[in-house]
mmCIF file as gemmi writes it, N, C-alpha and C atoms, coordinates in Angstrom:
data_model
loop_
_atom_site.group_PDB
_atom_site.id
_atom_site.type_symbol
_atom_site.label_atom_id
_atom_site.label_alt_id
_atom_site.label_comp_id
_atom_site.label_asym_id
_atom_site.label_entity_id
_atom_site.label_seq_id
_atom_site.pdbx_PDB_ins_code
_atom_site.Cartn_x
_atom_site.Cartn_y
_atom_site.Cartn_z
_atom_site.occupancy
_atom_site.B_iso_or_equiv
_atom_site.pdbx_formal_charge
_atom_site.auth_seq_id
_atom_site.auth_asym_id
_atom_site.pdbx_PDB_model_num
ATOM 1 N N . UNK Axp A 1 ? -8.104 8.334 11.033 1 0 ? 1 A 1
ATOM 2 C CA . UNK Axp A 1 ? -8.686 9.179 12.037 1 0 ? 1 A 1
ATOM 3 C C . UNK Axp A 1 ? -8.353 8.639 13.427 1 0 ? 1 A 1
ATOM 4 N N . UNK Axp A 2 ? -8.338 7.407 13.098 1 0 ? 2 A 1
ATOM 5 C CA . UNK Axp A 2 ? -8.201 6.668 14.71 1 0 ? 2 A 1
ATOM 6 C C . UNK Axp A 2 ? -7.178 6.763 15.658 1 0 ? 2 A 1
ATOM 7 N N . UNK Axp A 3 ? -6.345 6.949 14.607 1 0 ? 3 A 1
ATOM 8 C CA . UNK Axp A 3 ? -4.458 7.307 14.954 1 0 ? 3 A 1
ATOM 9 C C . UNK Axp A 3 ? -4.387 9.138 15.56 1 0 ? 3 A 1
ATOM 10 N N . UNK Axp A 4 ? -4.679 9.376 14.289 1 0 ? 4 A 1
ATOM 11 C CA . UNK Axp A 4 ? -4.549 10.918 14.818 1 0 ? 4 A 1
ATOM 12 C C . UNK Axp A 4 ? -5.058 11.269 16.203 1 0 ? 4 A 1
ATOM 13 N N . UNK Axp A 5 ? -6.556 11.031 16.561 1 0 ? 5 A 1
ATOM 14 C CA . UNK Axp A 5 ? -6.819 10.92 17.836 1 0 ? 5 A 1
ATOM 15 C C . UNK Axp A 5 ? -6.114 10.45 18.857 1 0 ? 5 A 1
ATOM 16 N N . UNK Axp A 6 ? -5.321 9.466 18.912 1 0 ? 6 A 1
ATOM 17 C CA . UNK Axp A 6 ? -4.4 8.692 19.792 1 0 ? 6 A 1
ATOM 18 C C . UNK Axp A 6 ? -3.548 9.666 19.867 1 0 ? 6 A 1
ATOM 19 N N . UNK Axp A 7 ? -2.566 10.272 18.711 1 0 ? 7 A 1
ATOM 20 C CA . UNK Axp A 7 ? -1.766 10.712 18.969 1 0 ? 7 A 1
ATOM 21 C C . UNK Axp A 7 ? -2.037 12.318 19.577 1 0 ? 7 A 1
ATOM 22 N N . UNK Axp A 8 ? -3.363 13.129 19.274 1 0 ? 8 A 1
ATOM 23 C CA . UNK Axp A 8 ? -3.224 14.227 19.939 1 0 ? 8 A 1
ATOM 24 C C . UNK Axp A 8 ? -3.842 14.096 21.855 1 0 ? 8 A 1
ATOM 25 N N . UNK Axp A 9 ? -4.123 12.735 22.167 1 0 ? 9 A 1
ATOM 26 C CA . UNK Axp A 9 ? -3.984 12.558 23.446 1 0 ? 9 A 1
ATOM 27 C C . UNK Axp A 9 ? -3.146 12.132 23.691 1 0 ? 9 A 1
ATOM 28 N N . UNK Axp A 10 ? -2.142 11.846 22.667 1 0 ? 10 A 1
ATOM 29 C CA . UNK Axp A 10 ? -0.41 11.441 23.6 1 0 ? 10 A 1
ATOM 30 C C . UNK Axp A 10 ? 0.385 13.208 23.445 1 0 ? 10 A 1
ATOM 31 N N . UNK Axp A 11 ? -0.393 13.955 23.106 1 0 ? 11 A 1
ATOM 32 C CA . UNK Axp A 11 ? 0.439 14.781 23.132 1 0 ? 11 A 1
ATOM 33 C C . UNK Axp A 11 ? 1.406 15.143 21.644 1 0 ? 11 A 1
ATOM 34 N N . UNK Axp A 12 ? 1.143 14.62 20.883 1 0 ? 12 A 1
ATOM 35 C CA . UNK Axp A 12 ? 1.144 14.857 18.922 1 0 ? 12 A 1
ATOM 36 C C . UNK Axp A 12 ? 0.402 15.634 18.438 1 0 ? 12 A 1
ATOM 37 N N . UNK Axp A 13 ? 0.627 16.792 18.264 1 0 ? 13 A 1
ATOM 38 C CA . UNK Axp A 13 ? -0.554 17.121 16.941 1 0 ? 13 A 1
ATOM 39 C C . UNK Axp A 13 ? -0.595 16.637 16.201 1 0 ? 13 A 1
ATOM 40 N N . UNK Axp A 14 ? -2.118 16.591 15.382 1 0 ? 14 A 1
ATOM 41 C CA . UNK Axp A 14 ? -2.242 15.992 14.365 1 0 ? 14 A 1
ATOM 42 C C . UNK Axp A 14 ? -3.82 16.391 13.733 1 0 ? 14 A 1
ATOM 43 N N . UNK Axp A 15 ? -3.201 16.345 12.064 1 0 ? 15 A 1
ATOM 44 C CA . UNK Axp A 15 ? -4.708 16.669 11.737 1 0 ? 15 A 1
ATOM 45 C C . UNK Axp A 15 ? -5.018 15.152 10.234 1 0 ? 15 A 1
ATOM 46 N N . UNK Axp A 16 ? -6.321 15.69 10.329 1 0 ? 16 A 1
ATOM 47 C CA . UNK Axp A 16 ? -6.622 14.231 9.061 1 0 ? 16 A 1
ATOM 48 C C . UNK Axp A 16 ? -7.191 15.052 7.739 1 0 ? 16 A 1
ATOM 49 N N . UNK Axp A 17 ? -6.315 14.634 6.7 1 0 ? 17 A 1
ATOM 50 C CA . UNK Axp A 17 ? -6.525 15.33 5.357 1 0 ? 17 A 1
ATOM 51 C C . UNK Axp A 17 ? -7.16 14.074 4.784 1 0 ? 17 A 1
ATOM 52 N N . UNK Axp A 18 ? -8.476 14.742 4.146 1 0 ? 18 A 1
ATOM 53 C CA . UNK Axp A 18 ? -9.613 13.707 3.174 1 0 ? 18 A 1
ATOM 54 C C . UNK Axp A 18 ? -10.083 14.088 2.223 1 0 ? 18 A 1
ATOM 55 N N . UNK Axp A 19 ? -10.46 13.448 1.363 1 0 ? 19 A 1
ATOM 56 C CA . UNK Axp A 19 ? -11.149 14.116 -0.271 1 0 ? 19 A 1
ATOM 57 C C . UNK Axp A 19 ? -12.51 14.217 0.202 1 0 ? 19 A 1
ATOM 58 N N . UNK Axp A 20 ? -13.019 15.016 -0.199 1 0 ? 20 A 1
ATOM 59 C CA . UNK Axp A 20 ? -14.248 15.356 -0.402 1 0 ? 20 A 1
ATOM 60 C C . UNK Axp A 20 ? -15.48 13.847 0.032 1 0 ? 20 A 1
ATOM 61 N N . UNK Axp A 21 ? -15.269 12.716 -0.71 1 0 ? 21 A 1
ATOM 62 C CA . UNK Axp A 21 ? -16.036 12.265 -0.296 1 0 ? 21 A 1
ATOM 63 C C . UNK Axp A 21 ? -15.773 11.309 1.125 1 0 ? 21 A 1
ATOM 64 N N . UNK Axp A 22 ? -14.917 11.567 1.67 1 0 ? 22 A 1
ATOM 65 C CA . UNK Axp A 22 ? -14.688 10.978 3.211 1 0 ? 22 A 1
ATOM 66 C C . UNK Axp A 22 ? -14.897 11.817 4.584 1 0 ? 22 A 1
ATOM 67 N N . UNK Axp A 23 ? -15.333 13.147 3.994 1 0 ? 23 A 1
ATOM 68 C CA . UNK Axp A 23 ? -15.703 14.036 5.363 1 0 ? 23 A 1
ATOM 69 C C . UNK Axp A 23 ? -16.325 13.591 5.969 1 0 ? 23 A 1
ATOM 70 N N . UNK Axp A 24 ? -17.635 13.45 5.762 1 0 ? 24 A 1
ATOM 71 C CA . UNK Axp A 24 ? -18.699 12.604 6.723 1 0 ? 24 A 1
ATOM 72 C C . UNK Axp A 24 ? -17.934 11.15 7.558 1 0 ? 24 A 1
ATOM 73 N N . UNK Axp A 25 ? -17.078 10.577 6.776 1 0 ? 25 A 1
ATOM 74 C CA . UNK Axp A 25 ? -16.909 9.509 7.701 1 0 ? 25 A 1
ATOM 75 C C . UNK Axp A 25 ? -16.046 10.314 8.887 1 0 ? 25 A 1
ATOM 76 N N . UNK Axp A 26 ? -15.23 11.028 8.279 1 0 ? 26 A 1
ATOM 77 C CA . UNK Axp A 26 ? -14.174 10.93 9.325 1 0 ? 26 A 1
ATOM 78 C C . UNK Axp A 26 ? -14.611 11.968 10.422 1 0 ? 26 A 1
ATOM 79 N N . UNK Axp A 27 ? -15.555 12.663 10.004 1 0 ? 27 A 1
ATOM 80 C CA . UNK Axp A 27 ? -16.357 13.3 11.392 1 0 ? 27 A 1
ATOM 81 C C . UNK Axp A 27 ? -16.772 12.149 12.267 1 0 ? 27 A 1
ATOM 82 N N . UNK Axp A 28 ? -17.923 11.517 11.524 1 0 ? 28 A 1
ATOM 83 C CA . UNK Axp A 28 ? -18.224 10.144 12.416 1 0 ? 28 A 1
ATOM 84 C C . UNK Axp A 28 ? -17.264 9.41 12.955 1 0 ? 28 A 1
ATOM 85 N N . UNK Axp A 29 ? -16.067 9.116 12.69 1 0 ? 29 A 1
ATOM 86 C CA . UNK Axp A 29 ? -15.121 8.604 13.19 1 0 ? 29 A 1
ATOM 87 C C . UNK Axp A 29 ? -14.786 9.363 13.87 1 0 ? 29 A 1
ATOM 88 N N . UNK Axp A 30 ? -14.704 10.304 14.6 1 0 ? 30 A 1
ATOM 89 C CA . UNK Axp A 30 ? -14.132 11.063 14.966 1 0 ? 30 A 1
ATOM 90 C C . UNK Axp A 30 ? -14.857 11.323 16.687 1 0 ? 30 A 1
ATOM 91 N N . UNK Axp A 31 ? -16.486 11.316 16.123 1 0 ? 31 A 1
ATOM 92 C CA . UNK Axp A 31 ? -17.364 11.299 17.175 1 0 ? 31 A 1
ATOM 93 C C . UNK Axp A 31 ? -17.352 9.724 17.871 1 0 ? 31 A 1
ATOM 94 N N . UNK Axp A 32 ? -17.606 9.05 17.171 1 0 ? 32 A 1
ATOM 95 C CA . UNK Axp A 32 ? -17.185 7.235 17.679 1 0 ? 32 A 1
ATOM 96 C C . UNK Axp A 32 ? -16.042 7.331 18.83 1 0 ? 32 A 1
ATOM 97 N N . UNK Axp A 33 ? -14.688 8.437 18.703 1 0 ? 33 A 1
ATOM 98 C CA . UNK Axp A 33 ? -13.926 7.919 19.589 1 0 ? 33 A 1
ATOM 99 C C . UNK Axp A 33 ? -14.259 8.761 20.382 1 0 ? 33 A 1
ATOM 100 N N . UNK Axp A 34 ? -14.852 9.612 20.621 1 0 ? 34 A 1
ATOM 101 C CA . UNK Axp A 34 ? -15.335 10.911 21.322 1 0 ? 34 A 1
ATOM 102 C C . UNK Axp A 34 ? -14.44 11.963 21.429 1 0 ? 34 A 1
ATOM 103 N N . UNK Axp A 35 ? -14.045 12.181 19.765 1 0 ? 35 A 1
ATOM 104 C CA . UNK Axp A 35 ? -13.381 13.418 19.595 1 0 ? 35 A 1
ATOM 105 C C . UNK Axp A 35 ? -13.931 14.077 18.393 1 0 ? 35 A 1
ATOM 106 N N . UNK Axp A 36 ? -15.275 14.461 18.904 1 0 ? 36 A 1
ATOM 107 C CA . UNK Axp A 36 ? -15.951 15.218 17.865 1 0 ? 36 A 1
ATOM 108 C C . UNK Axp A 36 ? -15.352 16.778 17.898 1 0 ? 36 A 1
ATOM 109 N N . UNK Axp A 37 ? -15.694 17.45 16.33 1 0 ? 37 A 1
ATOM 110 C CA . UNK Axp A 37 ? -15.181 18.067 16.012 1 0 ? 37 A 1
ATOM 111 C C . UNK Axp A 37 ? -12.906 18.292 16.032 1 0 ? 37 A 1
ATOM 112 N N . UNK Axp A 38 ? -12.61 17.106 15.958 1 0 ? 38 A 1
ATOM 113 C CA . UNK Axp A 38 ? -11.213 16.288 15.479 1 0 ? 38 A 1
ATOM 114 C C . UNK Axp A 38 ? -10.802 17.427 14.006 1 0 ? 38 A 1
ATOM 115 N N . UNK Axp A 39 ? -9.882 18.187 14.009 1 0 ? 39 A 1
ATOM 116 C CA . UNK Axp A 39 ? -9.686 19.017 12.582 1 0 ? 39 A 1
ATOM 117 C C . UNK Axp A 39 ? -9.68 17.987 11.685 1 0 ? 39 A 1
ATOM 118 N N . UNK Axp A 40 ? -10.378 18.014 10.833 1 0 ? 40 A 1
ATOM 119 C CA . UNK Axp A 40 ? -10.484 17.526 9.325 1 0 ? 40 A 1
ATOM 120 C C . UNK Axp A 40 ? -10.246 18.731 8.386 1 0 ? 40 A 1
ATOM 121 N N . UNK Axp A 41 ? -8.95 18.503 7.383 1 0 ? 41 A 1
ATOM 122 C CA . UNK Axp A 41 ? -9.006 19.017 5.943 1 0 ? 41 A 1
ATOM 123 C C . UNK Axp A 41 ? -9.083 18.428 5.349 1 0 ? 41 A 1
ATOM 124 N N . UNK Axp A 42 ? -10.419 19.541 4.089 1 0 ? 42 A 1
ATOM 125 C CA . UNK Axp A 42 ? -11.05 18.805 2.988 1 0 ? 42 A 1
ATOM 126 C C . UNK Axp A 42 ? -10.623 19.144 1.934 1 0 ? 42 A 1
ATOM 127 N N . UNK Axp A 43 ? -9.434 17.995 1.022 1 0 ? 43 A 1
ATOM 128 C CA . UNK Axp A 43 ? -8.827 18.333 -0.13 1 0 ? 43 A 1
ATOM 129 C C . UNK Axp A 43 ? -10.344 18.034 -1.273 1 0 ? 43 A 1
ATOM 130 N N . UNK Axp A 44 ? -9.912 18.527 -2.919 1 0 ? 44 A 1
ATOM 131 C CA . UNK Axp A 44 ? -10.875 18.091 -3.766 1 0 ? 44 A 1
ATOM 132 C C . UNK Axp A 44 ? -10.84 16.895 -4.138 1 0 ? 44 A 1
ATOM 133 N N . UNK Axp A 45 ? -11.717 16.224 -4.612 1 0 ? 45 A 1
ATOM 134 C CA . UNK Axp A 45 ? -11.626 14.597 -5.255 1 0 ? 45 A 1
ATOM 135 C C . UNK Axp A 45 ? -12.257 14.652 -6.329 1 0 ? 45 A 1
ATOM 136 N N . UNK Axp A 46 ? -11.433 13.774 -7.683 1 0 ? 46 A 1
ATOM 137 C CA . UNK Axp A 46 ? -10.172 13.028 -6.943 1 0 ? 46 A 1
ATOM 138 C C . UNK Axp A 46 ? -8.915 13.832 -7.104 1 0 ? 46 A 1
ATOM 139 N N . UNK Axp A 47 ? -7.777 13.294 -6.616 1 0 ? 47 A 1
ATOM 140 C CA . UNK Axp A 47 ? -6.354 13.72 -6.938 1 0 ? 47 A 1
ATOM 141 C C . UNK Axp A 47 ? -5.715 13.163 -7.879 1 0 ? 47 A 1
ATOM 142 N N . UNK Axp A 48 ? -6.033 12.038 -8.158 1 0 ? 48 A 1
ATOM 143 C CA . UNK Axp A 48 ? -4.956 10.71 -8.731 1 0 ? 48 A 1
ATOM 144 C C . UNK Axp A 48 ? -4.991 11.648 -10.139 1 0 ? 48 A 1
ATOM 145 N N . UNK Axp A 49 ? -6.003 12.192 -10.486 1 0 ? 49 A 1
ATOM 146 C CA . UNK Axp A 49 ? -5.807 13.068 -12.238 1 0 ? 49 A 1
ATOM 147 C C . UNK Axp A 49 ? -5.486 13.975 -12.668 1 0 ? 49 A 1
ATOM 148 N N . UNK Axp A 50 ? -4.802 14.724 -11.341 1 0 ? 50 A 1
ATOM 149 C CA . UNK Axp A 50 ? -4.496 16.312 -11.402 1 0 ? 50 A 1
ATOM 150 C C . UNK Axp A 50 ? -2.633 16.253 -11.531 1 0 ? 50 A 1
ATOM 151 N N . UNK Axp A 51 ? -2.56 17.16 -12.069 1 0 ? 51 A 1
ATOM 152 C CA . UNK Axp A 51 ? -0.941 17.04 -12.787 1 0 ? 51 A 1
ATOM 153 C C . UNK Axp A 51 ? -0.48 18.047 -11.29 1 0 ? 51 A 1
ATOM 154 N N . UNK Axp A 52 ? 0.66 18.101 -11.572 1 0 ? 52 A 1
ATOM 155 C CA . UNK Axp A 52 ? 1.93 18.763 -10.758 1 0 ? 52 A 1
ATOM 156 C C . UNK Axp A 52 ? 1.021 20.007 -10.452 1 0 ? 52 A 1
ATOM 157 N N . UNK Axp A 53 ? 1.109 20.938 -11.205 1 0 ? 53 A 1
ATOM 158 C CA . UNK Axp A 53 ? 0.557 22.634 -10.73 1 0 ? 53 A 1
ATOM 159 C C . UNK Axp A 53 ? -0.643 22.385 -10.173 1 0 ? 53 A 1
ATOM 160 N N . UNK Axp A 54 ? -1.806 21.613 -10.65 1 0 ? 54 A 1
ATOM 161 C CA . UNK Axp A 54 ? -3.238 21.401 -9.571 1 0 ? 54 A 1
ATOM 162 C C . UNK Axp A 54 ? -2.638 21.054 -8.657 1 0 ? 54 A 1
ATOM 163 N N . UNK Axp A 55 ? -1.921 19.818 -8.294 1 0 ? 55 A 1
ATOM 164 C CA . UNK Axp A 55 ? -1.709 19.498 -6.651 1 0 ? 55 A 1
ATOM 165 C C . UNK Axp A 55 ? -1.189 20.066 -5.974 1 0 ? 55 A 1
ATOM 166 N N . UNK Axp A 56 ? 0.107 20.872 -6.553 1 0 ? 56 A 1
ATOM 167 C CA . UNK Axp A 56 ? 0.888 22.264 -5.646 1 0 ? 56 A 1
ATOM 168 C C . UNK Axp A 56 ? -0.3 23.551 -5.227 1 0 ? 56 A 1
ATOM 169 N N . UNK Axp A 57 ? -1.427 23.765 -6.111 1 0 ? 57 A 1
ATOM 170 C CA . UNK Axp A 57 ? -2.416 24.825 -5.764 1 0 ? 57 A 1
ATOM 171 C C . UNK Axp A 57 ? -3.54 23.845 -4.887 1 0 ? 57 A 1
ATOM 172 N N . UNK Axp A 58 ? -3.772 22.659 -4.564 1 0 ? 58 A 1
ATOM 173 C CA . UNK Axp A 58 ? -4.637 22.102 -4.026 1 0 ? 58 A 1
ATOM 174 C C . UNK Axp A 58 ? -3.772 22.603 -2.735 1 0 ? 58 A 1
ATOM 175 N N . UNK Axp A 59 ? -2.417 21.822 -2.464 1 0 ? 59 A 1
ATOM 176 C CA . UNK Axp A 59 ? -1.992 21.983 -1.355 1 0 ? 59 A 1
ATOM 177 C C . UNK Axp A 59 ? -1.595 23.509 -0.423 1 0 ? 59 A 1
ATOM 178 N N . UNK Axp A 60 ? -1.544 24.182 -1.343 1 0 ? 60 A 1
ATOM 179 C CA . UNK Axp A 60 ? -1.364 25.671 -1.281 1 0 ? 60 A 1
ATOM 180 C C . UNK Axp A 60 ? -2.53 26.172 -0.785 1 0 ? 60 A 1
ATOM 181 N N . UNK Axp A 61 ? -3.658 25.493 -1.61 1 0 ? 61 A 1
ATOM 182 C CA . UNK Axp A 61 ? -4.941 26.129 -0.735 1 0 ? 61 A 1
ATOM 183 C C . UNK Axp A 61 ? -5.485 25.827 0.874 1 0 ? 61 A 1
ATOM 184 N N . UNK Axp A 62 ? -4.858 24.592 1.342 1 0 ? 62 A 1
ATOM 185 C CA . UNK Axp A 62 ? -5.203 23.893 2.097 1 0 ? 62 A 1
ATOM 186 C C . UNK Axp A 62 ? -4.492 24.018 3.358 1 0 ? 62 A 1
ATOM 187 N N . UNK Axp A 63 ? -3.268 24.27 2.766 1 0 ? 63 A 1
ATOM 188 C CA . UNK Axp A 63 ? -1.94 24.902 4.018 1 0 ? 63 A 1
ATOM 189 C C . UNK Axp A 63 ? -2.208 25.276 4.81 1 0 ? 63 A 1
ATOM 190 N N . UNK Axp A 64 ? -3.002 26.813 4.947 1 0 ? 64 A 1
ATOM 191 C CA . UNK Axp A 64 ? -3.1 27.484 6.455 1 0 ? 64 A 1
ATOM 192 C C . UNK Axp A 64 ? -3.997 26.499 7.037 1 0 ? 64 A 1
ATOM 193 N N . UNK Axp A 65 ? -5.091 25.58 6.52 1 0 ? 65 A 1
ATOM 194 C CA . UNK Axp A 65 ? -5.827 24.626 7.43 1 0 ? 65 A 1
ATOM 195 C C . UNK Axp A 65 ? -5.337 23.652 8.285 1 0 ? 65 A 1
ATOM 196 N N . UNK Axp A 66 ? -4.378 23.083 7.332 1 0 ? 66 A 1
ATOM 197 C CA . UNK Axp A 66 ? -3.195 21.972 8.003 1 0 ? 66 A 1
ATOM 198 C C . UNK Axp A 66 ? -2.323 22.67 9.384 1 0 ? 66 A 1
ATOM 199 N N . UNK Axp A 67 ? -1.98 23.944 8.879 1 0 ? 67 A 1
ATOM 200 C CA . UNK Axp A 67 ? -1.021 24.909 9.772 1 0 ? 67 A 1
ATOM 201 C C . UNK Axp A 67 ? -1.711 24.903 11.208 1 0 ? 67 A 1
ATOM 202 N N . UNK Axp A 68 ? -3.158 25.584 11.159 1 0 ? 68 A 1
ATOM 203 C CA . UNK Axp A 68 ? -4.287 25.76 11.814 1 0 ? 68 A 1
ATOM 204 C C . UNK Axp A 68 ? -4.454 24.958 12.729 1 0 ? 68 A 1
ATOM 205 N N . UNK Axp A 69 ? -4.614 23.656 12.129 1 0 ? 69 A 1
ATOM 206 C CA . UNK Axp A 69 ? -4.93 22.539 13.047 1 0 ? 69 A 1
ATOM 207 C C . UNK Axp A 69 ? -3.928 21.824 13.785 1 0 ? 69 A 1
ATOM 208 N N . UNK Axp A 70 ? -2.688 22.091 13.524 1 0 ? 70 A 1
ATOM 209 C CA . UNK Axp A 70 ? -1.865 21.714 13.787 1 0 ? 70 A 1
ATOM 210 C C . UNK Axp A 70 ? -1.314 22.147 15.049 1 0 ? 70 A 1
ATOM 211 N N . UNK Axp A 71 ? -1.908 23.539 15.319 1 0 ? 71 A 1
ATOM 212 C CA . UNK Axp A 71 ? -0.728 24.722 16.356 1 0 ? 71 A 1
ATOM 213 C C . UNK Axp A 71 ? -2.167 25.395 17.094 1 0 ? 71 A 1
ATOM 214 N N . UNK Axp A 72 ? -3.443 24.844 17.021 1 0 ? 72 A 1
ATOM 215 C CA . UNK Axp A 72 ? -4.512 25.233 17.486 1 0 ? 72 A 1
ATOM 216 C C . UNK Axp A 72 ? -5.323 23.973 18.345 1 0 ? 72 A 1
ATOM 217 N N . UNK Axp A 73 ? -5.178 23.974 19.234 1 0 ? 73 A 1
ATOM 218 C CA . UNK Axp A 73 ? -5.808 23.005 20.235 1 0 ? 73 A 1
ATOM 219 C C . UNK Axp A 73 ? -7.442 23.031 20.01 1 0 ? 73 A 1
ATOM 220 N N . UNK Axp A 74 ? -7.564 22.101 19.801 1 0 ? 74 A 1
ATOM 221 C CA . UNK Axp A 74 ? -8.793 21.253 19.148 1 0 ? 74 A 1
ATOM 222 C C . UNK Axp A 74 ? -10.524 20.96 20.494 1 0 ? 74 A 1
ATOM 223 N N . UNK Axp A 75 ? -9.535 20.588 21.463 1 0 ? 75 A 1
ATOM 224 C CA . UNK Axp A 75 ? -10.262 20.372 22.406 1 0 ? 75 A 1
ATOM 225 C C . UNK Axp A 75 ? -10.39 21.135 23.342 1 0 ? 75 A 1
């Protein structure tokens, strides 16, 4: 989270992809640097057990969010 922030005040987009159970931090992290509300996408958890076609439909689902945050100014 800490990075991404850096880099969308250097002028990078950037967004932070997390499983399910790291949302809360990385909001809080996010507010800590005083970039609350920072795009967070929330993949499912875990991943490490999902074969080829779950992770292509995880990421498929998640796309326009990544897209979103990416090409949509945050602040």
């Amino acid at each position: 989270m800490r990075d991404a922030v850096e880099l969308e005040r250097h002028g990078v987009p950037a967004v932070v992809v997390v499983t399910e159970p790291f949302h809360g931090l990385a909001d809080a992290t996010a507010a800590a640097r005083g970039a609350e509300g920072f795009p967070v996408v929330v993949v499912r958890h875990p991943l490490a057990p999902l074969g080829d076609d779950d992770l292509r439909a995880e990421a498929e689902r998640v796309a326009i969010d990544v897209l979103t945050a990416l090409t949509v100014p945050w602040a």
